[in-house]
N, C-alpha and C positions, 0 to 999 in steps of 0.2 A: 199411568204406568201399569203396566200388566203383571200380575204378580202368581196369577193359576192361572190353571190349564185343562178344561174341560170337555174330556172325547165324551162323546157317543159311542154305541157298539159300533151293532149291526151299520158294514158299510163304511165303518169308520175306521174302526181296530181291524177287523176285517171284513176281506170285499165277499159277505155269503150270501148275497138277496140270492144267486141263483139255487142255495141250497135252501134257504126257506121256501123259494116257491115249490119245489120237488116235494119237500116237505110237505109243504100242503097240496099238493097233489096227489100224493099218497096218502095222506089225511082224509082228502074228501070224497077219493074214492071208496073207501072205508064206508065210509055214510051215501054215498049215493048224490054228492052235492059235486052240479055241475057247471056251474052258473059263477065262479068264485073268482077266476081270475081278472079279471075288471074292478071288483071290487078288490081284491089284493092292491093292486098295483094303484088305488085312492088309498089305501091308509099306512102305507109306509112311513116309517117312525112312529105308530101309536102301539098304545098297549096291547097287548094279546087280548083281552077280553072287547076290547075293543073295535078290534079286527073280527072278533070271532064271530060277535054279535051281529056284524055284517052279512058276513058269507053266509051261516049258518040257519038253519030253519027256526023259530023260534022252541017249536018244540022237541027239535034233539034237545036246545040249551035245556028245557025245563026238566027234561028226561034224564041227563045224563050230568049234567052241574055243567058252570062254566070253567071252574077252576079244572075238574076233573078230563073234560077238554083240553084246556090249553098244558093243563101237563103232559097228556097225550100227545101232542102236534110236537113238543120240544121234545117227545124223547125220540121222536122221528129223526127230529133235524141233529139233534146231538149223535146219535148212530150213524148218520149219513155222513156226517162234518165231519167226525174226528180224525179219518184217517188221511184226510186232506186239508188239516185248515192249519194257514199261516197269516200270519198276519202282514198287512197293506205294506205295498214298498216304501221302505225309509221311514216304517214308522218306530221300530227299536233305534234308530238313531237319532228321529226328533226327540225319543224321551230321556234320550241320555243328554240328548246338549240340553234340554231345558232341565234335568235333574244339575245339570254342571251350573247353569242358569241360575239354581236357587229358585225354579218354579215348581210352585206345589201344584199337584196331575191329581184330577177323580176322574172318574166313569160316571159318566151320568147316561143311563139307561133305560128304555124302557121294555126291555126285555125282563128274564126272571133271574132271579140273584143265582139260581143253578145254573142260565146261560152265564153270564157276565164271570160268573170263578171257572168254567170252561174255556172260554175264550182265554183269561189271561193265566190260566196253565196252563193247557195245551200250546199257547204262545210263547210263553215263559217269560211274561210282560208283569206277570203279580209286581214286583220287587218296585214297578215305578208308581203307584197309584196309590197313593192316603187316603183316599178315603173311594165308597162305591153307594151311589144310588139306583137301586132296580126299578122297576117299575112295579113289581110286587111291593116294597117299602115306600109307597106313595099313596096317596087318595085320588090323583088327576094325573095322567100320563097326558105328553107330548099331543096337541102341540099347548096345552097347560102350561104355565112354567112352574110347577112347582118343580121337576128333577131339578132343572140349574138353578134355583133357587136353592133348594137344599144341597146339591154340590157345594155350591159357592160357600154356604155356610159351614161346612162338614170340614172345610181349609181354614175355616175362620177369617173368609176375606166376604166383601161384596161382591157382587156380579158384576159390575163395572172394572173390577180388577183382572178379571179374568177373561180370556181368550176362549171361546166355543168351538168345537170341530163337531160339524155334520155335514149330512150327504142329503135329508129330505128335507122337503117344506114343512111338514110337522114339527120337524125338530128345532129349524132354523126360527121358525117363529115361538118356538119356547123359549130360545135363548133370548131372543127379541124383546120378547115381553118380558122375563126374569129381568132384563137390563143390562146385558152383556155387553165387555169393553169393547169388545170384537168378536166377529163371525166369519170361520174359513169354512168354505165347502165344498168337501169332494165329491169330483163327478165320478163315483164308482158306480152309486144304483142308479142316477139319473143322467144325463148329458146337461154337459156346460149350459148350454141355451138354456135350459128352464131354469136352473138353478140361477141362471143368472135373474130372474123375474125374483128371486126371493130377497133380494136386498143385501143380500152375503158380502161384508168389503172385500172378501178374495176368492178366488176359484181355482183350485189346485185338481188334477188329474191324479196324484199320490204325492206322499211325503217329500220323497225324491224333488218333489217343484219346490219346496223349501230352503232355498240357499239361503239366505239373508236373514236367521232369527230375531233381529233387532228388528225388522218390518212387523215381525208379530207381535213381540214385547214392549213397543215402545209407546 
């Protein structure tokens, strides 16, 4: 029995991969880094330092810090975002049938806990979520399971109670490995076809394909 309910952001709550990449395109033109998009588009769902450490020269990272970086790249994308970001169709109405549900809802992210209270203010989604994991309050982002691991526990249930929503392979294979009851994934940042390789038992296009909540819960 499925007793939570665990989104992802980015992709999830809402569809902004195309604002993070702007973001980091404005990002690395800054620096003179040309070479990033390829690697971008390999580590969607991992952490910022993660990512960064990729794109990035080794020694801007040594020169300028990593954290100090990736606070820069998010205040890009929160400037860009906010005067257009809502969140995925039909997803204020999954969270109210499942709060009607009697399902406890976190955020398991690996973004930074400054993205993840943007997102659900600017949404006006706060009110459904118990509890929130970033990916700054973690030691291993995605595809790690410690987030849905620690969601899971932050409900006080197991990962086998709870239901996963994500969009990447990163993510999907955290919840995997945590030991999630179930995995739905939207094909916001990827197309069906590959998400289908990730082993996800459903594949939804938005919230909206949700008719039938006892498919999820049950």
């Amino acid at each position: 029995m499925i007793r939570g309910a665990l989104f992802d952001m980015d992709g999830v709550l809402v569809d902004n991969t195309p604002v993070h990449v702007e973001a980091f395109a404005r990002f690395c033109e800054r620096y003179g880094v040309t070479d990033w998009r390829g690697k971008l588009a390999a580590s969607y769902g991992m952490g910022n330092d993660d990512i960064l450490r990729r794109l990035l020269p080794p020694e801007l990272i040594r020169e300028r810090g990593i954290e100090s970086l990736a606070a820069e790249k998010e205040r890009i994308y929160r400037e860009i975002y906010a005067p257009s970001i809502r969140p995925v169709a039909g997803l204020r109405e999954l969270l109210e049938r499942l709060r009607t549900a009697g399902t406890a809802i976190a955020v398991g992210s690996s973004g930074p806990i400054e993205n993840v209270r943007f997102v659900l203010d600017r949404c006006g989604i706060a009110e459904y979520f118990g509890f929130i994991v970033s990916g700054d309050r973690v030691r291993h982002c995605k595809p790690d399971p410690e987030i849905y691991l620690a969601a899971a526990a932050g409900l006080g249930l197991a990962p086998a109670e709870c239901v996963v929503f994500e969009d990447a392979p990163a993510g999907i294979e955290s919840a995997r490995r945590a030991g999630a009851g179930r995995i739905v994934a939207l094909a916001t940042t990827l197309p069906a076809e590959r998400l289908a390789a990730t082993g996800a038992d459903r594949i939804v296009a938005d919230f909206t394909r949700i008719e039938n909540l006892d498919e999820i819960l049950s």
